[in-house]
C-alpha positions, 0 to 999 in steps of 0.5 A: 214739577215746575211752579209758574211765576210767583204772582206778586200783584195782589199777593200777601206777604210777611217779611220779617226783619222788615225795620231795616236793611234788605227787610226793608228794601223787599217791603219796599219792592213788594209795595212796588209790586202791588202786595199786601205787606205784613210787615215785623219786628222788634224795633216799633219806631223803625218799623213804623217808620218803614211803614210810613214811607212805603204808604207815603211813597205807593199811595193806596198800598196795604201795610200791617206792622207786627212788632215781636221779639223772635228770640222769645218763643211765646212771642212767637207763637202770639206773633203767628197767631196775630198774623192768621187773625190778620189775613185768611191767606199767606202768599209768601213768607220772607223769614228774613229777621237774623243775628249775628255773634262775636266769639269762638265756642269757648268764649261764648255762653249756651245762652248765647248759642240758644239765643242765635238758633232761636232767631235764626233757626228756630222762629222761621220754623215756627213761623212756617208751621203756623202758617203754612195751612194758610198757603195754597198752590202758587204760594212761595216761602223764602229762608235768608241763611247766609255765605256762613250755611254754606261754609264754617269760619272760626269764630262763627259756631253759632251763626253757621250753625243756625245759618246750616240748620236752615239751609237744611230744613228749606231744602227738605221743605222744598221737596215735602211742599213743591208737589203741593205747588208751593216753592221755597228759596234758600237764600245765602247772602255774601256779605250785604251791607246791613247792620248786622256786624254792628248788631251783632252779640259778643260772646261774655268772654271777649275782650274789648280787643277780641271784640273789636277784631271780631267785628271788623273782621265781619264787617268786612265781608259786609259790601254788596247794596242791600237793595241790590240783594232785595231786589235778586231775591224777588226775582228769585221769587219770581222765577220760583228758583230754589237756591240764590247765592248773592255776590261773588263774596258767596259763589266764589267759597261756595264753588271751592269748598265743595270741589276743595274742602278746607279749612275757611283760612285757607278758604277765604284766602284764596275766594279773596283772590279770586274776587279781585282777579275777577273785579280786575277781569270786569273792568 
């Protein structure tokens, strides 16, 4: 069954991770084409911050903030039901809000692990079941997983178990909601120049070595513009696509490891190659 293109005008739309990064730069594109946001995130002042800019820069745009912690459940649930007291309709959901954390499997706590899953797992599963009476025909859900939902790096359990649990329940989602003419898009960013490296836990067991090693070795992988990524994600949307890999950084592992499966060492050595060679080709 094929959807016709999402209509953004006059649609509404609640991003989540909304305070910063490519949360920011979607609310922004959305304002630009003429949505209603519902906007949220645990950072008041940065969120509010955002929200005034974008009423400031599209005069007459409808801008609601919802500031909530996704890592708590109850905060959650308060969220959701603010949001359906907030609007009688959800055109499209962006669960767009993750974490990242610092450390193999034996260096980090289960609280650690739990902690990841909740905000990257387990909140846009709630936020969708919740919301998901409210979305008719034409209505559309976007899940941000990441290069890590494709491919498992050391020191990456959680993230990539979150980020794969995800990739999972949309793809599902996708077959269960497009015969009811809703669309859902996977998301799997490369490596987008945000914050998250920066943010990211580390795990009670890392040295201040092992910690900054961890962090540079993410931070690395994190070059490709955020708005740049906000904006191939609307046209994603747009054209109803059901999964959107962003940068070569995501393309080149996601070709090799399904037609070579090996060991991400391996792995990110050779796509690191390729990239290159291909930024060689370009120019």
């Amino acid at each position: 069954m094929s959807l016709r293109p999402f209509q953004f005008s006059g649609a509404t739309a609640i991003v989540t991770g909304a305070a910063g990064g490519m949360g920011e730069h979607l609310a922004r594109g959305l304002a630009e084409r003429g949505s209603t946001l519902l906007l949220v995130d645990r950072d008041a002042g940065r969120l509010e911050g955002v929200a005034a800019s974008i009423r400031s820069t599209f005069p007459g745009s409808a801008v609601t903030t919802f500031v909530a912690d996704l890592a708590e459940r109850d905060a959650v649930e308060r969220l959701a039901a603010d949001l359906l007291a907030a609007t009688d309709r959800v055109d499209l959901l962006v669960n767009n809000a993750g974490v990242a954390l610092a450390g193999t499997f034996d260096q980090i706590s289960l609280d650690d692990f739990d902690w990841v899953m909740s905000i990257n797992f387990t909140a846009p599963v709630r936020l969708t079941y919740h919301l998901l009476p409210r979305m008719v025909p034409g209505a559309h859900i976007v899940n941000v997983s990441s290069l890590f939902g494709l491919v498992g790096p050391r020191g990456q359990t959680a993230y990539s178990s979150s980020k794969f649990a995800l990739r999972g329940f949309t793809e599902a989602l996708r077959n269960e909601l497009l015969p009811r003419g809703i669309g859902t898009t996977t998301v799997h960013p490369g490596g987008i120049r945000t914050d998250i490296a920066r943010n990211a836990r580390i795990g009670g067991n890392l040295s201040g070595v092992d910690v900054a090693r961890a962090q540079a070795d993410f931070d690395k992988l994190l070059t490709f513009p955020a708005e740049r990524a906000a904006e191939l994600m609307l046209e994603a949307v747009k054209a109803r696509r059901p999964r959107l890999l962003i940068g070569l950084s995501a393309k080149v592992p996601d070709v090799v490891a399904r037609l070579a499966p090996m060991s991400f060492g391996t792995l990110e050595r050779g796509a690191t190659r390729l990239v290159r060679l291909a930024g060689k080709v370009r120019r």
